[in-house]
C-alpha positions as CSV (number, residue, x, y, z in Angstrom):
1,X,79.4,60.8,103.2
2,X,81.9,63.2,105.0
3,X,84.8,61.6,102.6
4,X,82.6,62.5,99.6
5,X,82.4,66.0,101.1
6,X,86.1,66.5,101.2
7,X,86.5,65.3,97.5
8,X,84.2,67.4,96.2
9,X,85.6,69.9,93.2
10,X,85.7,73.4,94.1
11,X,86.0,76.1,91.4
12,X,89.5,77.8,91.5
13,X,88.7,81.1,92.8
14,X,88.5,79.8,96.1
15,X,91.5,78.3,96.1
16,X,93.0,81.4,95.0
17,X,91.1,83.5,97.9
18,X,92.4,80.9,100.3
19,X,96.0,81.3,99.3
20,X,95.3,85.0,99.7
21,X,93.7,84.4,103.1
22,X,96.7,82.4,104.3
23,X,99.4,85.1,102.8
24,X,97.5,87.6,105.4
25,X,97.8,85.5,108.2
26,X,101.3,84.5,107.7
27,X,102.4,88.1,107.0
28,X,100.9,89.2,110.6
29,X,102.3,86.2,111.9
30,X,105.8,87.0,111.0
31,X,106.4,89.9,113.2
32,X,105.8,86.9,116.4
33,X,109.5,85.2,115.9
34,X,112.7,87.1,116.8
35,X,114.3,84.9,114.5
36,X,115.1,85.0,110.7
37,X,114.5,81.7,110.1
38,X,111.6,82.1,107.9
39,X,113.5,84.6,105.4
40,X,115.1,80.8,103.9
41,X,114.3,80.7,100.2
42,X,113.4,76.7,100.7
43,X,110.1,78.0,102.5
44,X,108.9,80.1,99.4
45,X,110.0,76.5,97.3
46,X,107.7,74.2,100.0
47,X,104.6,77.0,99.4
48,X,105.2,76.7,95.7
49,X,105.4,72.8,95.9
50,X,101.9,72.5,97.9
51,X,100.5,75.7,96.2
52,X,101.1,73.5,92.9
53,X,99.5,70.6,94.4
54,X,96.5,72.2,95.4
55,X,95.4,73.9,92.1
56,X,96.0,70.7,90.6
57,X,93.4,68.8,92.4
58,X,91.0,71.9,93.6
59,X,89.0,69.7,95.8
60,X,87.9,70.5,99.0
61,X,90.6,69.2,101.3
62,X,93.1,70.6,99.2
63,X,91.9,73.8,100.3
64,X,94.4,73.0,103.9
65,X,96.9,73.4,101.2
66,X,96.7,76.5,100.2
67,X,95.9,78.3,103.5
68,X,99.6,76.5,104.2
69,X,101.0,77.7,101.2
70,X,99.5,81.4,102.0
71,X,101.2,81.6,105.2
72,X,104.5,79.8,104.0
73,X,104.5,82.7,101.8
74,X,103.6,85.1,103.9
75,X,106.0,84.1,107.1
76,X,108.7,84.8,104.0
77,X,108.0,87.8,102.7
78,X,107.3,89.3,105.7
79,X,110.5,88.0,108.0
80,X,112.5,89.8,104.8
81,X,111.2,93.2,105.5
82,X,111.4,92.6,109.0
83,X,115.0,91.6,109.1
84,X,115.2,94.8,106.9
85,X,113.7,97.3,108.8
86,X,116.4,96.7,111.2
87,X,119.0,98.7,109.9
88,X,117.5,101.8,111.5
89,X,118.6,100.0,114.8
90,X,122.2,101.2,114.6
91,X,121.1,104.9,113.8
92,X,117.8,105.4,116.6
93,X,118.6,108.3,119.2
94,X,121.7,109.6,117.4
95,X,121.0,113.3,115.9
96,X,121.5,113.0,112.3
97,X,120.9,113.8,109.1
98,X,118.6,112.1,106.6
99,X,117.2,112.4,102.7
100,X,114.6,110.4,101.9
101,X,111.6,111.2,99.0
102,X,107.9,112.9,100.1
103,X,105.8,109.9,99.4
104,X,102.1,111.9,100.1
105,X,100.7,115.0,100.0
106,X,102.7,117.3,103.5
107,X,100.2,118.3,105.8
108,X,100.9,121.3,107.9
109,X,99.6,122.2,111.1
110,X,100.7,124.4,114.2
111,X,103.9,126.3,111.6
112,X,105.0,122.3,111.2
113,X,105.1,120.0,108.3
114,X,104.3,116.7,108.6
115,X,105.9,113.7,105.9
116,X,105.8,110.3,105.2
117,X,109.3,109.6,103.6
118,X,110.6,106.8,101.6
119,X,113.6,106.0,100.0
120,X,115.7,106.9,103.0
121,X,119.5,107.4,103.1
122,X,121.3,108.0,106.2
123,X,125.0,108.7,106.1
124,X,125.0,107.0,102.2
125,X,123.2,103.7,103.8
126,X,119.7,102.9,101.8
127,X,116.9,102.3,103.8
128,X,113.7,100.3,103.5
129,X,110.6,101.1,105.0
130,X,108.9,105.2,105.3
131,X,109.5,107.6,107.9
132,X,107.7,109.7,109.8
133,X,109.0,113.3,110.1
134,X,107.8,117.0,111.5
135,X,109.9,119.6,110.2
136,X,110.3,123.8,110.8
137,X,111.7,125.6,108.0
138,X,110.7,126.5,104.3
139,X,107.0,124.6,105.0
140,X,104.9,125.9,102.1
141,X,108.1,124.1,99.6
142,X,107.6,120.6,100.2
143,X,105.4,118.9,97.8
144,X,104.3,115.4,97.0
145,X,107.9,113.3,95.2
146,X,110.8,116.3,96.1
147,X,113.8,114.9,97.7
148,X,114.3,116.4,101.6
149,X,116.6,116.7,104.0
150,X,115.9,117.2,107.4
151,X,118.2,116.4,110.4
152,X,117.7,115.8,113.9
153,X,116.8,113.1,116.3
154,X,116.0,109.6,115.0
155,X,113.4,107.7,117.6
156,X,111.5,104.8,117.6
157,X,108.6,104.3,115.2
158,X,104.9,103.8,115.7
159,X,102.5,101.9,113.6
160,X,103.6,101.3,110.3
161,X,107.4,103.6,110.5
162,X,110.3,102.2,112.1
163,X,111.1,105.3,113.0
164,X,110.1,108.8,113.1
165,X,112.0,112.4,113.5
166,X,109.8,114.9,114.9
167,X,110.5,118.5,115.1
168,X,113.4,118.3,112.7
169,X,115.1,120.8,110.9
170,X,114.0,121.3,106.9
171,X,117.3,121.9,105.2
172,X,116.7,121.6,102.0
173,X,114.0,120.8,99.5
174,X,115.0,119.2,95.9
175,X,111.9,119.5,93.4
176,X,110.7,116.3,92.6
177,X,111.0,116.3,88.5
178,X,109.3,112.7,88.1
179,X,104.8,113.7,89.0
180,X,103.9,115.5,86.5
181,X,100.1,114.4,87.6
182,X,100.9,116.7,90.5
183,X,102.4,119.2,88.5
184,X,99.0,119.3,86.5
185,X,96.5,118.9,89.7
186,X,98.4,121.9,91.5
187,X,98.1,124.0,87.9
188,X,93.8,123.1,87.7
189,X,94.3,124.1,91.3
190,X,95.5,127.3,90.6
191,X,93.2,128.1,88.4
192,X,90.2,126.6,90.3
193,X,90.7,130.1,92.3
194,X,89.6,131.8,89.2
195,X,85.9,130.5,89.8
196,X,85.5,129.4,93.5
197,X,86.7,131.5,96.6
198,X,87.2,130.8,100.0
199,X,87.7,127.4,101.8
200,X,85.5,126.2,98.8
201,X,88.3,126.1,96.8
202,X,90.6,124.1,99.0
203,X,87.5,121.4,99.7
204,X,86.7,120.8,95.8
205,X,90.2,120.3,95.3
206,X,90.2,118.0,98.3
207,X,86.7,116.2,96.6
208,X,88.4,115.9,93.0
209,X,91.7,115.0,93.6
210,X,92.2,113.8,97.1
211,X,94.3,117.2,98.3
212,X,93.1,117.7,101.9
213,X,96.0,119.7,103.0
214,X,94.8,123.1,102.0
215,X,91.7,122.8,104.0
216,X,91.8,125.0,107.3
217,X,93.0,123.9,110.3
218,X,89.2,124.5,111.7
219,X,87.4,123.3,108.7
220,X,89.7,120.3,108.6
221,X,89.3,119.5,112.4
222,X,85.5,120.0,111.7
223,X,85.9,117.3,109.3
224,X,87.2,114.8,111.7
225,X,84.8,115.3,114.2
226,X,81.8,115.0,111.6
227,X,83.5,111.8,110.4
228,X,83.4,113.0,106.9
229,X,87.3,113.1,106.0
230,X,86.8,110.5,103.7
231,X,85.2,112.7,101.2
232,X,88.4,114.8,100.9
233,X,90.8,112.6,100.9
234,X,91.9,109.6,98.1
235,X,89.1,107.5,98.6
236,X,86.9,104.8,96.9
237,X,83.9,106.7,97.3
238,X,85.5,109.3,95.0
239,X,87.0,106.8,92.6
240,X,83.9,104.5,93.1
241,X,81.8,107.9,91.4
242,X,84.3,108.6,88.8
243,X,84.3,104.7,87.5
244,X,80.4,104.4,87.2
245,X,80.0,107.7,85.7
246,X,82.2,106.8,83.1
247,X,81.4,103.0,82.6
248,X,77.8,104.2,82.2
249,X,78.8,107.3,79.5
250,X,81.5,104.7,77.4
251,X,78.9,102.0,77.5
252,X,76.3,104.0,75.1
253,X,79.7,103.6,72.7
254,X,80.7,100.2,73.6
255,X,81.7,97.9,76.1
256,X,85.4,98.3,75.3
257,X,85.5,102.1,74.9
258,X,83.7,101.9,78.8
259,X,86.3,99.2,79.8
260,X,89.4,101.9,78.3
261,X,87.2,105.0,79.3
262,X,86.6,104.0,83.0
263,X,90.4,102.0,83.1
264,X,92.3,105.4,82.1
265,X,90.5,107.1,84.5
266,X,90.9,104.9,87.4
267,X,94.8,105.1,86.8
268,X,94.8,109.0,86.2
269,X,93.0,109.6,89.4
270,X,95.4,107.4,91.2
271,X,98.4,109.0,89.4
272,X,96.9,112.5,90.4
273,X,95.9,112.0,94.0
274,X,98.9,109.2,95.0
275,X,98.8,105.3,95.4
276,X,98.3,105.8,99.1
277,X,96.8,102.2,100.8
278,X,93.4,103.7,100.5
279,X,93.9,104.6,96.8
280,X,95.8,101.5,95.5
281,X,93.0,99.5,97.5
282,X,90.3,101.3,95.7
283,X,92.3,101.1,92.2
284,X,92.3,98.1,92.2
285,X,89.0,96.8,93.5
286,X,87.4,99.5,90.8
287,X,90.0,98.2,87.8
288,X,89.6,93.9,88.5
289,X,84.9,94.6,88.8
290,X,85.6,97.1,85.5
291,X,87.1,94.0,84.0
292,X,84.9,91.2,85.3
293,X,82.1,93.7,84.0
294,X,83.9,93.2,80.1
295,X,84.2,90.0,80.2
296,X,80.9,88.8,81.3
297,X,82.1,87.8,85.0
298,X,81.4,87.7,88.6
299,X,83.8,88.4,91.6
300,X,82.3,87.2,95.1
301,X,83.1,90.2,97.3
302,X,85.1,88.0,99.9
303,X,87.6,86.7,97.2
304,X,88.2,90.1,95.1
305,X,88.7,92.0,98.5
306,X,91.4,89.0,100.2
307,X,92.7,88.8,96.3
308,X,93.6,92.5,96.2
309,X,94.5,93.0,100.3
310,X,97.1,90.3,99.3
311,X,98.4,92.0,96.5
312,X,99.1,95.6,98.4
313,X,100.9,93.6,101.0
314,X,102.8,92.2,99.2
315,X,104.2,95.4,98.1
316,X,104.2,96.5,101.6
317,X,104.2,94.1,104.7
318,X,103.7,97.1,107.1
319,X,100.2,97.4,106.3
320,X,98.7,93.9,108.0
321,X,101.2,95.6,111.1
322,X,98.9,98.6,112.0
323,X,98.4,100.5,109.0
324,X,94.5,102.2,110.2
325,X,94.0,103.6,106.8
326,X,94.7,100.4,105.0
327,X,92.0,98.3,107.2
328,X,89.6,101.1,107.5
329,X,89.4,100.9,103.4
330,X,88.8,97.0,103.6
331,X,86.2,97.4,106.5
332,X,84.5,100.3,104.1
333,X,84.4,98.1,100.8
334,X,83.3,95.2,103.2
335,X,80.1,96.9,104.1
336,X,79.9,98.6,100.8
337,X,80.1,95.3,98.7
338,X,79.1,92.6,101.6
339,X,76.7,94.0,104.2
340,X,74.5,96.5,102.5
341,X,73.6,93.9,99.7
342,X,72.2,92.0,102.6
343,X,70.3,94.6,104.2
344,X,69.0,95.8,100.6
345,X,67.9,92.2,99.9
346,X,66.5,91.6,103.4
347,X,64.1,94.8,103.5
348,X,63.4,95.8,99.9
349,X,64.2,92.7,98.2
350,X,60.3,91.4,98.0
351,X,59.8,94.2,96.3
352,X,58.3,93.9,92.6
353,X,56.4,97.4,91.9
354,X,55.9,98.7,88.3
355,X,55.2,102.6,88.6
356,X,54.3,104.3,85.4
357,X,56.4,105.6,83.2
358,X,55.5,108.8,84.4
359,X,57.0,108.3,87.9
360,X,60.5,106.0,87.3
361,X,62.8,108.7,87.3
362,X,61.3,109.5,90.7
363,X,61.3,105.6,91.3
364,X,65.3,105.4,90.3
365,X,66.1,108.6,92.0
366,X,64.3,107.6,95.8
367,X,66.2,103.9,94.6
368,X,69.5,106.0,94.5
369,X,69.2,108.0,97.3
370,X,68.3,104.4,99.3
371,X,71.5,102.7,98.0
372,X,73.3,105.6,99.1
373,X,71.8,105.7,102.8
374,X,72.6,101.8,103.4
375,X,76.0,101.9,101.7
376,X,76.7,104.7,103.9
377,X,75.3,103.5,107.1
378,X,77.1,100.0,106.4
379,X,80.6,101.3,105.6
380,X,80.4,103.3,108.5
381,X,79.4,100.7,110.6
382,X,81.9,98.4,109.5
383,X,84.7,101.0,110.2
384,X,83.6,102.1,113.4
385,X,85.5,99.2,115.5
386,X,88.4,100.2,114.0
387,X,88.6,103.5,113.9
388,X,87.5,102.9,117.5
389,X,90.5,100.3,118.2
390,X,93.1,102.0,116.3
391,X,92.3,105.5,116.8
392,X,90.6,105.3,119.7
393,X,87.7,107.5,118.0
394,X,84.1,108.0,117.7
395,X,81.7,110.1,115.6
396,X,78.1,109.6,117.1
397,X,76.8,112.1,114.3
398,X,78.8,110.6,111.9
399,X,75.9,108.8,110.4
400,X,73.9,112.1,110.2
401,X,76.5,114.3,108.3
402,X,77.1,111.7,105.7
403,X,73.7,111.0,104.7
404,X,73.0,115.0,104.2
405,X,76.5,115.3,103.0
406,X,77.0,112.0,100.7
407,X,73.5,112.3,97.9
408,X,75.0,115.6,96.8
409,X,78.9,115.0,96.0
410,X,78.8,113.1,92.8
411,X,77.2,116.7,91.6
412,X,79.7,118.9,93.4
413,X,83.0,117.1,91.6
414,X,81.1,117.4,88.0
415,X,80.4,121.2,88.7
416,X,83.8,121.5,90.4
417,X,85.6,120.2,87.5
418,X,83.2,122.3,85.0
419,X,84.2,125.0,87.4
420,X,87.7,124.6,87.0
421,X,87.8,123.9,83.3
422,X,86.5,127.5,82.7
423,X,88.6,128.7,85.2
424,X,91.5,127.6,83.1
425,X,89.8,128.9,79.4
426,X,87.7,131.7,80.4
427,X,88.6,133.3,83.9
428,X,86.2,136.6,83.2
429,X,83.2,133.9,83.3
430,X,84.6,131.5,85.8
431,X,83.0,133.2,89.1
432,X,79.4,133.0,87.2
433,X,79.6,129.4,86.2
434,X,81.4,128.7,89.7
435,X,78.5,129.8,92.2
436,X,76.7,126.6,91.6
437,X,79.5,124.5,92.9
438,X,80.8,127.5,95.2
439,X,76.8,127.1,96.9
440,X,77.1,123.3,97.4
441,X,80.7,123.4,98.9
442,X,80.1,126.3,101.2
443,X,76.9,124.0,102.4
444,X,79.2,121.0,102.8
445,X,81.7,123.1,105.1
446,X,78.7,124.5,106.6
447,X,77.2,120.8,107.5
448,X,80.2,119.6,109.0
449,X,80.8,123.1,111.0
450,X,76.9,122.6,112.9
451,X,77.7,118.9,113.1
452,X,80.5,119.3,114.4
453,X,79.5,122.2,117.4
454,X,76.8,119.4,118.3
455,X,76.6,118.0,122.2
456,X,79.5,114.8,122.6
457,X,80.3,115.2,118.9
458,X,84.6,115.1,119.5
459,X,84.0,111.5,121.1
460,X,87.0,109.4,122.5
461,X,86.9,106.0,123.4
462,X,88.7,103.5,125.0
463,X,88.3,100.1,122.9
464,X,90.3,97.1,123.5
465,X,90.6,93.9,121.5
466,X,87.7,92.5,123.5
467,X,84.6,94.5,122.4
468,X,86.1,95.0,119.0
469,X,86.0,91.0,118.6
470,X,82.5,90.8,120.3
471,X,81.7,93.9,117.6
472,X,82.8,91.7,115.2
473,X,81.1,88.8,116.1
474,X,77.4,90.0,116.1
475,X,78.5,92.1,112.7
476,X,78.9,88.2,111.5
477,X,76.3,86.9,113.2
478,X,74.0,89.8,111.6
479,X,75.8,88.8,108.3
480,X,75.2,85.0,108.6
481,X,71.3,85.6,109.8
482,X,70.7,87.6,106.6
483,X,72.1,85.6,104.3
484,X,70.6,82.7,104.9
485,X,67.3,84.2,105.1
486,X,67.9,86.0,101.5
487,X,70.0,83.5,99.8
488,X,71.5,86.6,98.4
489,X,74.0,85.8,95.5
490,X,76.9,88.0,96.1
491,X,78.1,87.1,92.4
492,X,75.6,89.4,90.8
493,X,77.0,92.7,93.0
494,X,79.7,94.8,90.9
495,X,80.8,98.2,92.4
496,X,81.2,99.7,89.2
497,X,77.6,98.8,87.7
């Protein structure tokens, strides 16, 4: 019996998710040995060999194989950009200069801007790897792809950078000639002013196109605290809008002018608003269920999210070493595509009502406005362990601000955009069409002002490895119970429907 268990065929997506499950592991298992063993090109041949022989069989004991494979692969790739990173070694506490390329938007705070660099040259030596920096000088220069150079003194990273420069001197800033989708977000930007005033302007440019830099100090802080910074910055929520607004417009064409329609727009957004981890996470999620939708198919959750966390680290390592951003936008699709179909399923799922005809608009809407409370409440749940690990943060009323925040945005970026359009043709008319979208921003900003002024809202914690693993565990305990007691087919769940 158990030896006709182990032969039994299993469908190739499996094997595929557990050679991206094993690439994960090894990759975070490759920063354990100090040596460089593993960056031998005869490893990456031994994955390939068993890797080969486990897609040729695809039965279940061959599933060993490909976890193997995975981590072969992973212990590889990720002992090369180890072994890499070390040539800031030979430059860390010397006072220097450096040039390296603005990979995000700069955010400034306290007469200080702060950068994520990449492409870093020190005395004519390429680097891999970003770098942190704070820099004093011409601040309100620096935009998303120029070329900077900043000197001072080199230290030892944190997280993700193997090194970081903080207070460093700005001298020079070379205009990055190679974005022009930030060249055309910063123009609708301009002439979003024409039709929206105030910090409204700064947060539906931070809503549309991920630009959370021009927010306030206060406003942004308030943001923090009311854990709603995920609505203005680069998010899936955002993208997750965008695609099923346009798969559902295209469609009443055809299924390919949805699949182009929603596709092109995926990309543009992530062009405009930067392939940070969050967004190449999201664009990628959106883009593979936008193509399973075509074609007929069905991702399972768990193998499209270890399929595309394996392919972002493969770009970049760093990220299984302590990127928070990167595993707070796996946590949020995992209770976005994972845990609120359960708890959908496990409440409502008996249902089988018929209203009239009369009433199903009021039906779909309460429907909407449902899916939108569980996603919400099961994304943040899902994130709150880390967020709590890695940041050693808590927002108590988080739960509150999103749901009186989160029914309403999908109807702020359409007027926002409308807003800005007209803003761009017809500026005499652009504060009239504008106050609709001016009125739902300013009550945004003023949500996340009263939430934030609440009792214990600024929360932090001290969370160690310990209770976030016993978090985890009843989170997939919880998800175990329900799934067995729904028999809920994952399969039939696609983000973008």
């Amino acid at each position: 019996m158990i030896f006709r268990v182990f032969r039994r065929r299993i469908h190739i997506s499996w094997h595929i998710a557990l050679l991206a499950a094993g690439f994960l592991l090894g990759v975070g298992l490759s920063l354990v040995p100090a040596t460089a063993v593993f960056a031998q090109g005869w490893w990456l041949v031994l994955a390939v060999a068993l890797a080969a022989m486990g897609l040729a069989r695809r039965r279940v004991w061959t599933l060993s194989l490909l976890l193997l494979a995975g981590m072969l692969v992973g212990l590889w790739r990720g002992t090369i950009e180890r072994v890499d990173l070390t040539g800031y070694q030979a430059f860390l506490g010397q006072n220097l200069t450096l040039t390296g390329k603005v990979f995000e938007d700069p955010s400034v705070e306290d007469n200080l801007v702060k950068l994520r660099l990449v492409e870093v040259e020190i005395d004519g030596v390429q680097l891999p790897g970003q770098v942190w920096a704070s820099a004093l000088g011409r601040i309100s220069e620096v935009r998303r792809s120029d070329r900077v150079e900043i000197s001072g003194k080199l230290k030892n990273g944190f997280g993700t950078f193997p090194a970081t420069m903080s207070y460093a001197r700005l001298l020079g800033v070379q205009p990055g000639q190679d974005d022009p989708a930030r060249d055309l977000r910063d123009a609708f930007g301009e002439k979003l002013s024409n039709a929206l005033g105030g910090a409204a302007q700064n947060l539906g440019m931070g809503i549309l196109a991920g630009q959370k830099t021009a927010l306030p100090p206060e406003v942004s802080e308030a943001f923090r605290i009311a854990g709603l910074t995920h609505i203005v910055v680069a998010s899936g929520y955002n993208l997750t809008i965008l695609i099923r607004f346009a798969r559902r417009s295209f469609a009443r064409i055809s299924r390919l002018a949805a699949l182009f329609g929603g596709g092109s727009l995926a990309l543009g957004f992530a062009c405009v608003t930067g392939f940070s981890p969050s967004m190449t996470r999201a664009a990628l999620v959106a883009g593979l269920s936008l193509l399973a939708w075509y074609f007929g198919r069905k991702f399972h959750p768990i193998i499209l999210l270890l399929v595309v966390a394996a392919a972002t680290v493969v770009v970049n390592p760093m990220y299984v070493w302590g990127d928070a951003g990167w595993y707070m936008s796996f946590f949020a699709f995992a209770g976005v595509l994972i845990f609120a179909p359960l708890v959908q399923d496990y409440f409502w799922g008996g249902e089988r009502a018929k209203p009239a005809r009369k009433l199903s608009r009021l039906k779909q809407l309460g429907t909407d406005i449902r899916q939108i409370f569980i996603e919400t409440t099961s994304a943040q749940l899902l994130t709150m362990p880390i967020i709590a690990l890695m940041l050693g943060q808590f927002s108590p009323y988080g739960l509150l601000a999103n749901l009186l925040v989160l029914p309403i945005v999908p109807i702020t970026m359409l007027l926002t955009f409308v807003a800005g359009i007209v803003g761009w043709l017809v500026p005499v008319a652009a504060p009239i069409v504008g106050m609709p979208a001016q009125s739902l921003l300013d009550y945004i900003i003023w949500v996340s002002g009263a939430v934030a002024q609440l009792p214990g809202a600024n929360h932090e914690v001290t969370f160690g490895l310990a209770p976030f693993a016993g978090v985890i565990a009843l989170i997939l305990t919880a998800i175990i119970y329900m799934r067995r007691r729904t028999r809920h087919q994952f399969r039939d769940n696609n983000v973008v429907a």
